[in-house]
N, C-alpha and C positions, 0 to 999 in steps of 0.2 A: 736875808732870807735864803739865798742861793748859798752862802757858804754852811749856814746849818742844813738845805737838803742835800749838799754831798756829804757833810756827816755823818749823816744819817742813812747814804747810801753806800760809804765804808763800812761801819756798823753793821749792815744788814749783808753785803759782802764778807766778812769774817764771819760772821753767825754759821753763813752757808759752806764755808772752807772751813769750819770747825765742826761739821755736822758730819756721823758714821753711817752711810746705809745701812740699814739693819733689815735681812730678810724676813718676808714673812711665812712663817712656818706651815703657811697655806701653800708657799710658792712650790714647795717641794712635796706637798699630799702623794701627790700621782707621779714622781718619779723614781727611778728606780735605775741600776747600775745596771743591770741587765736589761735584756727586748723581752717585754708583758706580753703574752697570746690575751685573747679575749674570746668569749664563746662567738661562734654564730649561730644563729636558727634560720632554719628555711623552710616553710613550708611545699610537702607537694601539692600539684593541682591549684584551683581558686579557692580562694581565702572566703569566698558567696557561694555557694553548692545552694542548688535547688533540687529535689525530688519529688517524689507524687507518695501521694499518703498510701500506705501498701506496701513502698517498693522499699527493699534493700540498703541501705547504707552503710559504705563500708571506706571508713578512713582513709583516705590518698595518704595521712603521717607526715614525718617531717625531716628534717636530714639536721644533723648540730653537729657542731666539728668545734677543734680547738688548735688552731693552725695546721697541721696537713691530717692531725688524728679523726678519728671520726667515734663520734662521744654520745651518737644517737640514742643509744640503747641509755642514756642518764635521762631523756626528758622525758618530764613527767606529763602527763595528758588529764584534764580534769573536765569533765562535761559529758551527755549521754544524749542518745537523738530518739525519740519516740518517734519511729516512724509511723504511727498508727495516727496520730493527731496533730493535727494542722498547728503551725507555731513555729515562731524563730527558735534555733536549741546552737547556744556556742559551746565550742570547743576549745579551752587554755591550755598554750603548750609551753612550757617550762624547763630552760636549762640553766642551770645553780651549780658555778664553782669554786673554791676558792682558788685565787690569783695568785701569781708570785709575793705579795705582799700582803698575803694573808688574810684577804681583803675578800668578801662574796661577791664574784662578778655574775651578774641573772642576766637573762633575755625572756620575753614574754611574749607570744603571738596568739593570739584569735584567729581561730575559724569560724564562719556562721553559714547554719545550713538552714533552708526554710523547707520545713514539710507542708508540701502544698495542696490543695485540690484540686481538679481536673477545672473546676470555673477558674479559680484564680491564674492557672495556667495558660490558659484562652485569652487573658484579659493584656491589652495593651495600655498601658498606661502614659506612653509617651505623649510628650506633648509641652504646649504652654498655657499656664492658667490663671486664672485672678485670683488673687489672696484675698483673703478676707481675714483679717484679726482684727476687726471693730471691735468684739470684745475685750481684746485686749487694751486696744488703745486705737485711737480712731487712724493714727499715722501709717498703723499696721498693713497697709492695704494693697502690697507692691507684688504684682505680677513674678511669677515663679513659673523655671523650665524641670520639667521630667525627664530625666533618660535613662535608658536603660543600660542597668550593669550584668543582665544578662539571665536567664532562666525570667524568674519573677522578682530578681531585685532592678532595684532603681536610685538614683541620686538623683535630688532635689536640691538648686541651688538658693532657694529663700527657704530655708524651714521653718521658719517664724511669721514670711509675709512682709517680712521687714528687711528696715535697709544696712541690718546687721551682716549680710548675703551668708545666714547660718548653714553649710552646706552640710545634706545628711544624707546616709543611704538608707535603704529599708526596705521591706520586701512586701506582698499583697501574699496570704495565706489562704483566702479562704473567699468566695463569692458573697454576693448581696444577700441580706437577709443572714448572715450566721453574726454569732457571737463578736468572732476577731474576727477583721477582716487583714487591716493594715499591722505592722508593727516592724517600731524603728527600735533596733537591738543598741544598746548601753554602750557610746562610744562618748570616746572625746571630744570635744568642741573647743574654742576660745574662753567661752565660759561656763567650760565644768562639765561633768557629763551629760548627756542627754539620752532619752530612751521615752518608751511609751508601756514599758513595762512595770513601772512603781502602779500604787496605787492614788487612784484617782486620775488616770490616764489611759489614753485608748485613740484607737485609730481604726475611721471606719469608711465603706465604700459607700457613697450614696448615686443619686440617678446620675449626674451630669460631673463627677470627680471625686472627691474624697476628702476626708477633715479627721484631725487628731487635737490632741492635748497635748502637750509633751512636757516632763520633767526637766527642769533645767536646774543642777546642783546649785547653779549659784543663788539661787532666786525662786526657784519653787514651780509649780505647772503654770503652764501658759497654754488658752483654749478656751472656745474650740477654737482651732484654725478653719478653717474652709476655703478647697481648693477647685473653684467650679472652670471648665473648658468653657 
C-alpha cells in the first residue's frame, strides 16, 4: 500500500510540473500601459439641505475634476425642488467619461433637500423609542435611536424594528394632521433599496412618535412600523 501511495504521489507531482499557467483574461481587464485618471465628484454644501416652504433654493453645485483638470461644467444635474410644497425633492449629479481604455468611467451623487413647514421645523424628534413591528412579525419589536442629521433630517438606527439594525435617514415635512408628514427618500440598504415613496407606503407623525411602511426592493413593503417615546 505505501509503495502504491508514492506512486501515486510521483504522478500527481508530474501532472503539476507538466502544467502551463494560463492567465485569465479577466486578470488584465483594468490594466493598462499607461497611469488611468478617473473622474471625481464633489459635492458643495450638505448632501441633506433643509428649507422652509416659501423660501429660495439655490443649488450649492458640485466640483468634478479629472486629475488636476477641472471638468465641472460636464456634470450633468437631474432633479427640481418645489419650493412651494412640503416634500423630500433629490437632486442627481452626473459625470460620464470615457477612460484611457475606452472604457465609460461615471460617478453619481445625490443631494436631498426637504421643503419643510414651519411645524415640522419646531419639531424635535431625537430620542429612543420602542419599535413595534407586530405586524410584521411578532420578533420585530427592538427599541430604536433618533438623531439628528440636522435642519429636519434624521438617522434611525432599527428601521425595521428589527434586529437587522437597518440604518436610514429621513426627514419630517410637514406637522400633525397633514397628508405627509415623514418621508424616507430611495436610498440603498443591505437589502436593496428602501424609501417610503412607492406606492402603498407612507410615513406619518402621530401623538407620542411616529410610524411608516417602507419599500424594501428585496421583499416588498413592510408596515406599519410604529415608533412610540
Amino acid at each position: 500500500m505505501k509503495i502504491l501511495n508514492l506512486i501515486m504521489l510521483f504522478f500527481f507531482i508530474g501532472l503539476l510540473g507538466s502544467c502551463e499557467l494560463v492567465e485569465s483574461p479577466d486578470d488584465t481587464a483594468n490594466v493598462s500601459d499607461g497611469f488611468i485618471t478617473y473622474p471625481a465628484l464633489t459635492l458643495n454644501g450638505d448632501q441633506l439641505i433643509t428649507i422652509g416652504v416659501g423660501e429660495t433654493f439655490t443649488d450649492p453645485g458640485s466640483v468634478a475634476t479629472l486629475g488636476i483638470e477641472d471638468i465641472s461644467d460636464q456634470t450633468v444635474v437631474d432633479g427640481t425642488v418645489d419650493a412651494n410644497t412640503p416634500g423630500v425633492y433629490t437632486l442627481t449629479y452626473t459625470i460620464s467619461i470615457v477612460n484611457e481604455l475606452d472604457e465609460p468611467a461615471m460617478v453619481v451623487r445625490q443631494r436631498y433637500v426637504a421643503v419643510a413647514s414651519a411645524d415640522a421645523m419646531a419639531l424635535d424628534l431625537s430620542g429612543v423609542y420602542a419599535g413595534d413591528g407586530t405586524a410584521i412579525s411578532g420578533a420585530w419589536t427592538q427599541s430604536a435611536t433618533v438623531t439628528s442629521a440636522g435642519g429636519v433630517w434624521y438617522n434611525i438606527d432599527k428601521g425595521l424594528a428589527s434586529g437587522n439594525n437597518l440604518g436610514l435617514f429621513f426627514a419630517v415635512v410637514d406637522g400633525m394632521g397633514a397628508p405627509l408628514n415623514l418621508v424616507v427618500p430611495d436610498q440603498v440598504s443591505p437589502f436593496g433599496n428602501v424609501n417610503t415613496t412607492g406606492a402603498g407606503t407612507n410615513g406619518q407623525l402621530n401623538d407620542n412618535g411616529f410610524q411608516w411602511t417602507l419599500f424594501v426592493s428585496c421583499c416588498g413593503n413592510f408596515g406599519p412600523i410604529i415608533y412610540s417615546r
